[in-house]
Chimera marker file (.cmm) of the C-alpha trace (Angstrom):
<marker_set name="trace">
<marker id="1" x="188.464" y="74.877" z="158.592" r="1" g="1" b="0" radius="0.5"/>
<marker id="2" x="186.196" y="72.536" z="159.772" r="1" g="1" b="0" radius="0.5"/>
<marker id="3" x="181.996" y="71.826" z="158.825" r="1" g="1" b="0" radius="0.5"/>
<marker id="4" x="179.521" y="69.407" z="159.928" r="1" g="1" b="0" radius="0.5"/>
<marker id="5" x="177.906" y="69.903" z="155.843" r="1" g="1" b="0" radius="0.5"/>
<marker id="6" x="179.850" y="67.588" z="154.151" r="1" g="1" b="0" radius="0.5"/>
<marker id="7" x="178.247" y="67.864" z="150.602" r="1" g="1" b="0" radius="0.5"/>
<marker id="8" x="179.832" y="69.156" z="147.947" r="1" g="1" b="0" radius="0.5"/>
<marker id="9" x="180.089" y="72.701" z="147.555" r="1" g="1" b="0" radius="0.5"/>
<marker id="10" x="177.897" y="74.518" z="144.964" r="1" g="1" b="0" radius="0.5"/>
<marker id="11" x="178.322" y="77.183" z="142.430" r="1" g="1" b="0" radius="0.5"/>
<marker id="12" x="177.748" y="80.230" z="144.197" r="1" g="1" b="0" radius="0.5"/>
<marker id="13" x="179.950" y="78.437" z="146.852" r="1" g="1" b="0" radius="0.5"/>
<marker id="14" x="182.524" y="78.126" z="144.490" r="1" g="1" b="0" radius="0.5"/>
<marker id="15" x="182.028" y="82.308" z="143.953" r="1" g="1" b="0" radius="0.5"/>
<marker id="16" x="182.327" y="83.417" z="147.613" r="1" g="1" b="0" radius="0.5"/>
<marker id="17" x="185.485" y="80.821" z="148.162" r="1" g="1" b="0" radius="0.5"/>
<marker id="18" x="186.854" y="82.859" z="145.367" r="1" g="1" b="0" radius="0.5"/>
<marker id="19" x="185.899" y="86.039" z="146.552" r="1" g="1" b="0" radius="0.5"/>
<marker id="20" x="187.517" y="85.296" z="150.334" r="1" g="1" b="0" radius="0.5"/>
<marker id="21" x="191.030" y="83.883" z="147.957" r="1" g="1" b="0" radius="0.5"/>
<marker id="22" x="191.150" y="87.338" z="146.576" r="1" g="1" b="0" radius="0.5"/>
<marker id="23" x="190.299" y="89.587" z="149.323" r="1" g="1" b="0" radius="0.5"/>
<marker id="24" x="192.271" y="87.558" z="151.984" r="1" g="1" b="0" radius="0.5"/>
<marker id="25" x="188.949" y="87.125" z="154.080" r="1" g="1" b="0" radius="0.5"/>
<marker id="26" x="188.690" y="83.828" z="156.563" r="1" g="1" b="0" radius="0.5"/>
<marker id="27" x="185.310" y="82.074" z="157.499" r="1" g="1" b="0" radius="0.5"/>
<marker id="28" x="184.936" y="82.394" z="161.405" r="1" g="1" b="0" radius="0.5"/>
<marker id="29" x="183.213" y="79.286" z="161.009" r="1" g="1" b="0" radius="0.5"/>
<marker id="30" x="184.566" y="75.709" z="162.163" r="1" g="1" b="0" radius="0.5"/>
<marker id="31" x="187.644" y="78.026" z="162.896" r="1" g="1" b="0" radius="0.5"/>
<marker id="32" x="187.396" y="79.461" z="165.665" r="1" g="1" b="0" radius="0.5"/>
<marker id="33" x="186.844" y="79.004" z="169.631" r="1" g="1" b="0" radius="0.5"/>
<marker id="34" x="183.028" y="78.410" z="170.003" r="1" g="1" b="0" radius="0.5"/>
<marker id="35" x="182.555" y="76.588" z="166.493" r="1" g="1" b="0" radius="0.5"/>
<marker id="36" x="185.218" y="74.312" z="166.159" r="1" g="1" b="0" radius="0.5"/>
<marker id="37" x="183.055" y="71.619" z="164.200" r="1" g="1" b="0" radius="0.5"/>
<marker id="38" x="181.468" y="74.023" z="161.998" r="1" g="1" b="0" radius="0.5"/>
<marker id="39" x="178.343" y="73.599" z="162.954" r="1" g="1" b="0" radius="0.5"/>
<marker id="40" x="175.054" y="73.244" z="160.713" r="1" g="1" b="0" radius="0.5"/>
<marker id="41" x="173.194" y="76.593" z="160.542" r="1" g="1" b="0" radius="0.5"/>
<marker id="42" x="170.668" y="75.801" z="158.378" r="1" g="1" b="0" radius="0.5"/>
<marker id="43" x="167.811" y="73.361" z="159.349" r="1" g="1" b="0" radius="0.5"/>
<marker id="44" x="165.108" y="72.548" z="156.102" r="1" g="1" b="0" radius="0.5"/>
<marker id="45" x="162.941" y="70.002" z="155.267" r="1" g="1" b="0" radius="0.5"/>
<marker id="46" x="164.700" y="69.004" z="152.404" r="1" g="1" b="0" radius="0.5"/>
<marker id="47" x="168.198" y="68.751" z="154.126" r="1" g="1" b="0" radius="0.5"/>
<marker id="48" x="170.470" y="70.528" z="156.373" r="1" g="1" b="0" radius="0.5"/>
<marker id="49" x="173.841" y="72.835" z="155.331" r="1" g="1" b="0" radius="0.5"/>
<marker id="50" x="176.119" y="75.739" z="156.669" r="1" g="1" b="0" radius="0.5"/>
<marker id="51" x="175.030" y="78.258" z="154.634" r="1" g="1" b="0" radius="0.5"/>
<marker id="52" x="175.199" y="81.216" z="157.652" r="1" g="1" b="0" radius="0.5"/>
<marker id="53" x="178.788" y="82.870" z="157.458" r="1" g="1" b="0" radius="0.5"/>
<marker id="54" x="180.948" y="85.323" z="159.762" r="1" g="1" b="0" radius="0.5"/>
<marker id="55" x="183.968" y="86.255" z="157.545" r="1" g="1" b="0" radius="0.5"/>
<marker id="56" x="186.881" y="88.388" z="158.570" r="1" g="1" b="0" radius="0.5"/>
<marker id="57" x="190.282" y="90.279" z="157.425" r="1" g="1" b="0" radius="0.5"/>
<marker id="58" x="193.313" y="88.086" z="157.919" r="1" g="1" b="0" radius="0.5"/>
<marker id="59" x="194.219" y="91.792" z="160.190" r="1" g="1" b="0" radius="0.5"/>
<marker id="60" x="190.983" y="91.366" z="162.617" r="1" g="1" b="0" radius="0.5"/>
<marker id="61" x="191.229" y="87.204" z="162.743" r="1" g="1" b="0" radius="0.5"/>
<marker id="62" x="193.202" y="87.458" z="165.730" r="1" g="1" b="0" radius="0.5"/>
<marker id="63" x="190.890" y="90.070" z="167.494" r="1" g="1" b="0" radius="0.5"/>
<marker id="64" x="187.858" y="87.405" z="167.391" r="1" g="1" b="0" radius="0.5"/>
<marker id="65" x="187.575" y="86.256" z="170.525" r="1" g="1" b="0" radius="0.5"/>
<marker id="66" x="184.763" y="83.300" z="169.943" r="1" g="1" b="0" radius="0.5"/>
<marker id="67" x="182.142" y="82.591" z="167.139" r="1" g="1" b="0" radius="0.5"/>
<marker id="68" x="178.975" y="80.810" z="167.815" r="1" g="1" b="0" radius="0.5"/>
<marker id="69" x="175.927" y="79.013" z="165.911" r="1" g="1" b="0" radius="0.5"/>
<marker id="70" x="173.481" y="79.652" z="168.568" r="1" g="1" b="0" radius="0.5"/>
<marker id="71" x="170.918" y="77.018" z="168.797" r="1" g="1" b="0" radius="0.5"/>
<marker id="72" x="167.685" y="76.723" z="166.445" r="1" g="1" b="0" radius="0.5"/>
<marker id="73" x="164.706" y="78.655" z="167.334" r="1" g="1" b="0" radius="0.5"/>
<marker id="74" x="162.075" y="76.782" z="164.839" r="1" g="1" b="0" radius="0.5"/>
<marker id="75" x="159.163" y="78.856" z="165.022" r="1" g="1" b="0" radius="0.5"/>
<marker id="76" x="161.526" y="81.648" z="164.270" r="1" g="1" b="0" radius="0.5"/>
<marker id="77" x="163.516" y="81.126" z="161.227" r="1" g="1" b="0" radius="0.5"/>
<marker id="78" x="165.090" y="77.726" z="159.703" r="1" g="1" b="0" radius="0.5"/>
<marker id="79" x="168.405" y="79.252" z="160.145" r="1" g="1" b="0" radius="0.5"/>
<marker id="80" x="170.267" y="79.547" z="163.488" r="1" g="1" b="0" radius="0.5"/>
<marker id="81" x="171.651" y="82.596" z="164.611" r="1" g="1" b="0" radius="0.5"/>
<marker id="82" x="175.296" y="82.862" z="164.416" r="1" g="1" b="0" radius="0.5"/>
<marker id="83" x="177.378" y="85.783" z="166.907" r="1" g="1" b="0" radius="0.5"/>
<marker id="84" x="181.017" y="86.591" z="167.393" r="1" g="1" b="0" radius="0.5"/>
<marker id="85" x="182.668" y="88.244" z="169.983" r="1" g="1" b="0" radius="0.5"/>
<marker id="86" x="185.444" y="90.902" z="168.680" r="1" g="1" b="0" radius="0.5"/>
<marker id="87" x="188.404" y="92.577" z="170.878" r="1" g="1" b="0" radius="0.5"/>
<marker id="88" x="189.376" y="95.888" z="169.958" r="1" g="1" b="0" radius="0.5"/>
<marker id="89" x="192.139" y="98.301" z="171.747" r="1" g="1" b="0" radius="0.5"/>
<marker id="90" x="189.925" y="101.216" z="172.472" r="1" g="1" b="0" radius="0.5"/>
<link id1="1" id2="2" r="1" g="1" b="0" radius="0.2"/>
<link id1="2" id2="3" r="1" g="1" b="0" radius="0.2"/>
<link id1="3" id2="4" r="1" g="1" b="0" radius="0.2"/>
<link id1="4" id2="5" r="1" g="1" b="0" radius="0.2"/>
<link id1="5" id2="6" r="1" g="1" b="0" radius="0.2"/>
<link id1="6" id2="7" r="1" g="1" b="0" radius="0.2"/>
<link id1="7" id2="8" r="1" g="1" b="0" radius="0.2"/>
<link id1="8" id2="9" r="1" g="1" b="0" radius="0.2"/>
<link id1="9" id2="10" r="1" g="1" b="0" radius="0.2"/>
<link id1="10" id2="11" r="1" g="1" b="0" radius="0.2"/>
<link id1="11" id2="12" r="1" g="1" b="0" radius="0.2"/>
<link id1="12" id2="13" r="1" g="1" b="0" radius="0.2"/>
<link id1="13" id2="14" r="1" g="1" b="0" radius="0.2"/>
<link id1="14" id2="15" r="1" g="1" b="0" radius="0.2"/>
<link id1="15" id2="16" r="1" g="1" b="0" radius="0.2"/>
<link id1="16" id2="17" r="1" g="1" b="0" radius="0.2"/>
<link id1="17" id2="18" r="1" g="1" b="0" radius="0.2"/>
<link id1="18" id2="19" r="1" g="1" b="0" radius="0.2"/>
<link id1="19" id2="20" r="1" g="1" b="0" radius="0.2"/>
<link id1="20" id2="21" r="1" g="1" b="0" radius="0.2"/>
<link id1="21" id2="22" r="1" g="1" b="0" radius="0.2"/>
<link id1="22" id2="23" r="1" g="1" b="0" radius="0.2"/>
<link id1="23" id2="24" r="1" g="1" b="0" radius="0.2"/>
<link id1="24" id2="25" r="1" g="1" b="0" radius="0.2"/>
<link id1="25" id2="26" r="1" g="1" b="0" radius="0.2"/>
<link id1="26" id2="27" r="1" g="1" b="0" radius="0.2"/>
<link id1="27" id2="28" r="1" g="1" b="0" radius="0.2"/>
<link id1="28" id2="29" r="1" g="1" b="0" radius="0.2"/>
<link id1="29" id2="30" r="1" g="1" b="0" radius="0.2"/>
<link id1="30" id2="31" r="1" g="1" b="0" radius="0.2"/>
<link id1="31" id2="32" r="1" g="1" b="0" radius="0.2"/>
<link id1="32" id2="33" r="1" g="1" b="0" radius="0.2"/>
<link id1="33" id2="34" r="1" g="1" b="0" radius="0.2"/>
<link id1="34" id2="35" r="1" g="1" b="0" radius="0.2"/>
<link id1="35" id2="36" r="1" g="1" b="0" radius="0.2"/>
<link id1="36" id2="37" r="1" g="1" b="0" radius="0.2"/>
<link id1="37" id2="38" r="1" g="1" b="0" radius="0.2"/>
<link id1="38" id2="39" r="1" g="1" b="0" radius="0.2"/>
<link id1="39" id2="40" r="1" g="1" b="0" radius="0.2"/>
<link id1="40" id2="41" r="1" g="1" b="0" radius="0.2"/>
<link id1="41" id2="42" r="1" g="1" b="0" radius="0.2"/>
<link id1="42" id2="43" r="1" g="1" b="0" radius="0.2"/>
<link id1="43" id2="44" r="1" g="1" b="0" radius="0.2"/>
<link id1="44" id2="45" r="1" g="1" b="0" radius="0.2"/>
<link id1="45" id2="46" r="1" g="1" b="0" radius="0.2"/>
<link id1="46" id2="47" r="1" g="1" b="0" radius="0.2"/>
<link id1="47" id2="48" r="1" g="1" b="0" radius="0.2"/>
<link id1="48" id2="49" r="1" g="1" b="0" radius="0.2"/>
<link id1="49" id2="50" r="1" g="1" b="0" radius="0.2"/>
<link id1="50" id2="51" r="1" g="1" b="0" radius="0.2"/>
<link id1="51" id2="52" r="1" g="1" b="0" radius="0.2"/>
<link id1="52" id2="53" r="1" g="1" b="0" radius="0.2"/>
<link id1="53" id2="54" r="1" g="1" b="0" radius="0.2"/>
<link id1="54" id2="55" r="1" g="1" b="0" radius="0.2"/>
<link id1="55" id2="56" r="1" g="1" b="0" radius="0.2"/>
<link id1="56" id2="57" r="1" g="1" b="0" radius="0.2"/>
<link id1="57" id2="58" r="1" g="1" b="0" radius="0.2"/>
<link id1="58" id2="59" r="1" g="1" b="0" radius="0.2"/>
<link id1="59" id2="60" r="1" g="1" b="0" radius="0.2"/>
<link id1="60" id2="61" r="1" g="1" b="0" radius="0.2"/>
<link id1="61" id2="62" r="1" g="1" b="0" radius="0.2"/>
<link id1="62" id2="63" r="1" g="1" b="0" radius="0.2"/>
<link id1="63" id2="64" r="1" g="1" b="0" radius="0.2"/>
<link id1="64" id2="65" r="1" g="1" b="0" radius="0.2"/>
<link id1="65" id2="66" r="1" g="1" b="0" radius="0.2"/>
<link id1="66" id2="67" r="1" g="1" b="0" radius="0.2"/>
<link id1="67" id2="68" r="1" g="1" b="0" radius="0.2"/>
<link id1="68" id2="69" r="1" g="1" b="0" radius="0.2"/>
<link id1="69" id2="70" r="1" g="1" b="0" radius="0.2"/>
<link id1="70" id2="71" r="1" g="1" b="0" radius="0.2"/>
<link id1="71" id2="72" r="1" g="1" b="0" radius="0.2"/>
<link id1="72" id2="73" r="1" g="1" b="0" radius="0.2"/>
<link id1="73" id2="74" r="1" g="1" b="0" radius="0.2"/>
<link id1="74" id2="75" r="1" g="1" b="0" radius="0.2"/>
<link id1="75" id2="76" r="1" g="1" b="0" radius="0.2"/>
<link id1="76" id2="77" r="1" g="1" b="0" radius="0.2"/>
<link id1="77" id2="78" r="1" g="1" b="0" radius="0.2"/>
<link id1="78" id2="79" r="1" g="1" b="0" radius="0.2"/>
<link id1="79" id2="80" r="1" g="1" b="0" radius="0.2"/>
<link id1="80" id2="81" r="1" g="1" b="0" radius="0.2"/>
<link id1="81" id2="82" r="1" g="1" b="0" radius="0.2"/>
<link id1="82" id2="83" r="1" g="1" b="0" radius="0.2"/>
<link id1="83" id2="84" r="1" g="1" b="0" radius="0.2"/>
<link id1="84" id2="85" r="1" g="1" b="0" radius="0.2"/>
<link id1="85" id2="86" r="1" g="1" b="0" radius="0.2"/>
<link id1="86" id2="87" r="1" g="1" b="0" radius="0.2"/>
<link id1="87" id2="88" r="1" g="1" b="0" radius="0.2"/>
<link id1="88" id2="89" r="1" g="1" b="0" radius="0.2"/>
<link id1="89" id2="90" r="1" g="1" b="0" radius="0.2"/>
</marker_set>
């Protein structure tokens, strides 16, 4: 996948990597139509990272139509919000 952070990834990093390896789960981030870059979600005074996550199932990947980081609202939050748009046979 693709990210816009490139610092090295932390500990607890480290720990949800692992936990996506064992449960077969994808980030929707920098991987999908919408968010191909992997764009920053997190906006502080002391840097910026991705640290805002969609994860799926390797069985819905294929149902998610687009992910987005939607742009910062900075007297709302430090973090932008992130959507996806899922296809289900209903």
């Amino acid at each position: 996948r693709n990210s816009e952070d490139l610092d090295l990834v932390c500990t607890r990093g480290k720990q949800l990597l692992n936990v996506c390896k064992n449960f077969n789960l994808l980030f929707l981030n920098g991987r999908v139509l919408g968010d191909n870059d992997g764009k920053i979600t997190c906006f502080r005074w002391n840097g910026c990272s991705v640290v805002d996550y969609a994860l799926c199932s390797l069985d819905l990947f294929d149902s998610i139509n687009i992910f987005e980081v939607n742009p910062l609202i900075s007297h709302l939050s430090d973090h932008c919000a992130i959507e996806f748009h899922l296809s289900l046979p209903f």
